[in-house]
C-alpha positions in Angstrom: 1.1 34.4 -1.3 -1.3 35.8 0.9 -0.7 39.1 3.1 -0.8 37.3 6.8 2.0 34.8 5.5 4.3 37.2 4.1 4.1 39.4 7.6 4.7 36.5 9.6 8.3 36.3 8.4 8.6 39.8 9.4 7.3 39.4 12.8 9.5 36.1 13.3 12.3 37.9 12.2 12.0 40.7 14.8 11.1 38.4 17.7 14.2 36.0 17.0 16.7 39.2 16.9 14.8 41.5 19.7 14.9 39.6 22.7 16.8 40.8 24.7 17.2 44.0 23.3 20.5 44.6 25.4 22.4 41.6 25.2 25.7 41.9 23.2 24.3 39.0 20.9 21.4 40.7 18.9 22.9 42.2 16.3 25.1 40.0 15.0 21.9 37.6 15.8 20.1 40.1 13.3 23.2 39.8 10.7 23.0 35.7 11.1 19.4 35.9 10.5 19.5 37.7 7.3 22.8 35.5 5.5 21.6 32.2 7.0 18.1 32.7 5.7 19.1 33.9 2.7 21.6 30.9 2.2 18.8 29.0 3.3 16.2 30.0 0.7 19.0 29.4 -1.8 19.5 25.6 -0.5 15.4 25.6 -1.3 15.0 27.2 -4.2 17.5 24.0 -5.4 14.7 21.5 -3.4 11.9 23.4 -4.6 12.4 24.8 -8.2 12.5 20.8 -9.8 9.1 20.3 -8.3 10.2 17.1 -6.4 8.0 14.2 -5.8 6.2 14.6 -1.6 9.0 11.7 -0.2 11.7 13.8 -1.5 10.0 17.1 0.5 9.7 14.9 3.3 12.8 13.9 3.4 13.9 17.3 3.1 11.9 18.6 6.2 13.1 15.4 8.3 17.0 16.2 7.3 16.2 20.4 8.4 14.9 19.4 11.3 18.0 17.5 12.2 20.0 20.0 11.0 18.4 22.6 12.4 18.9 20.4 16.3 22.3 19.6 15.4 23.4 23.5 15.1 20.7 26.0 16.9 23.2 25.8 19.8 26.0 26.3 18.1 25.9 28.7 15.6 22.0 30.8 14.7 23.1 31.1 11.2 24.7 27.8 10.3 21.1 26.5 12.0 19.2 28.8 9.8 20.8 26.6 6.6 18.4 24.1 7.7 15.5 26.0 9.1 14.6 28.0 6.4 14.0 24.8 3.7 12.8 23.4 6.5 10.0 26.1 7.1 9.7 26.6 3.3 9.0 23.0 2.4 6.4 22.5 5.2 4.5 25.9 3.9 4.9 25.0 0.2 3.4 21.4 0.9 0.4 22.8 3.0 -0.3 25.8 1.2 1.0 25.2 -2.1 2.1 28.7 -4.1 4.1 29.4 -6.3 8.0 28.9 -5.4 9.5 31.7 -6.7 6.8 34.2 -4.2 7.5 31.9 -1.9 11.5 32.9 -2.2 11.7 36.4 -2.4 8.9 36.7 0.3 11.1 35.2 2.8 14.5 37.0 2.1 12.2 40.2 1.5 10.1 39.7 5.3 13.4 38.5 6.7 15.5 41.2 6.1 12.4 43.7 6.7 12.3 42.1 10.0 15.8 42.1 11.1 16.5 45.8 10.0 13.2 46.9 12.0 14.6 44.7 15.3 18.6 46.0 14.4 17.5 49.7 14.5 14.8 48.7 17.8 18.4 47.1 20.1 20.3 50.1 18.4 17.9 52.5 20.0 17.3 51.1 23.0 21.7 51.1 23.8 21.9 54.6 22.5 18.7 55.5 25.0 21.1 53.5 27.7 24.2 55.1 26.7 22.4 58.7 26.9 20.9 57.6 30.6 24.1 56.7 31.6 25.9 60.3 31.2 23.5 62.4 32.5 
């Protein structure tokens, strides 16, 4: 897997947790990220690890992106069950590598990502909670 790919997981990761880094939500936003990708890559290493003929993928991708409408309102990391083979499936048809990298990138990037966003919110409340005593 190339280097940009890999960092983009990262990045995502911290964008989707950061914003905004004060509301009560982000870190558990940052815990639903890391178990509900991790479930998710699970849910694709069962898709992807067969090698599946393309109307199987597709059908994949078409039932995560219901999925994925169905719950993003409701719950981040029940959503992220049908985002992540979502995502994964679109990459691994467009830029084909192999599945295992493909994986452990994304739980690796993922949970690089949230920690880096966790400790960013964490900071920023304990700078709050210091401007508030003084």
């Amino acid at each position: 897997m190339s280097p940009t790919s890999t960092r983009t997981w990262a990045v995502v990761s911290v964008i989707a947790v950061l914003p905004p880094p004060g509301a009560k939500h982000s870190v558990s936003r940052a815990v639903h990220r890391m178990i509900g990708t991790t479930l998710g890559v699970g849910l694709t290493a069962l898709v992807l690890l067969p090698g599946p003929p393309v109307a199987v993928l597709i059908l994949v991708i078409a039932l995560g992106q219901f999925g994925a409408e169905i719950l993003i309102g409701r719950h981040y990391g029940a959503a992220l069950l049908f985002v992540t083979p979502l995502a994964l499936t679109v990459v691994h048809l467009t830029s084909p590598v192999p599945v295992p990298a493909l994986l452990v990138d994304r739980v690796l990037e993922t949970v690089l990502g949230s920690v880096i966003a966790l400790a960013i919110v964490l900071l920023v409340r304990a700078r709050g909670q210091l401007k508030k005593r003084h």
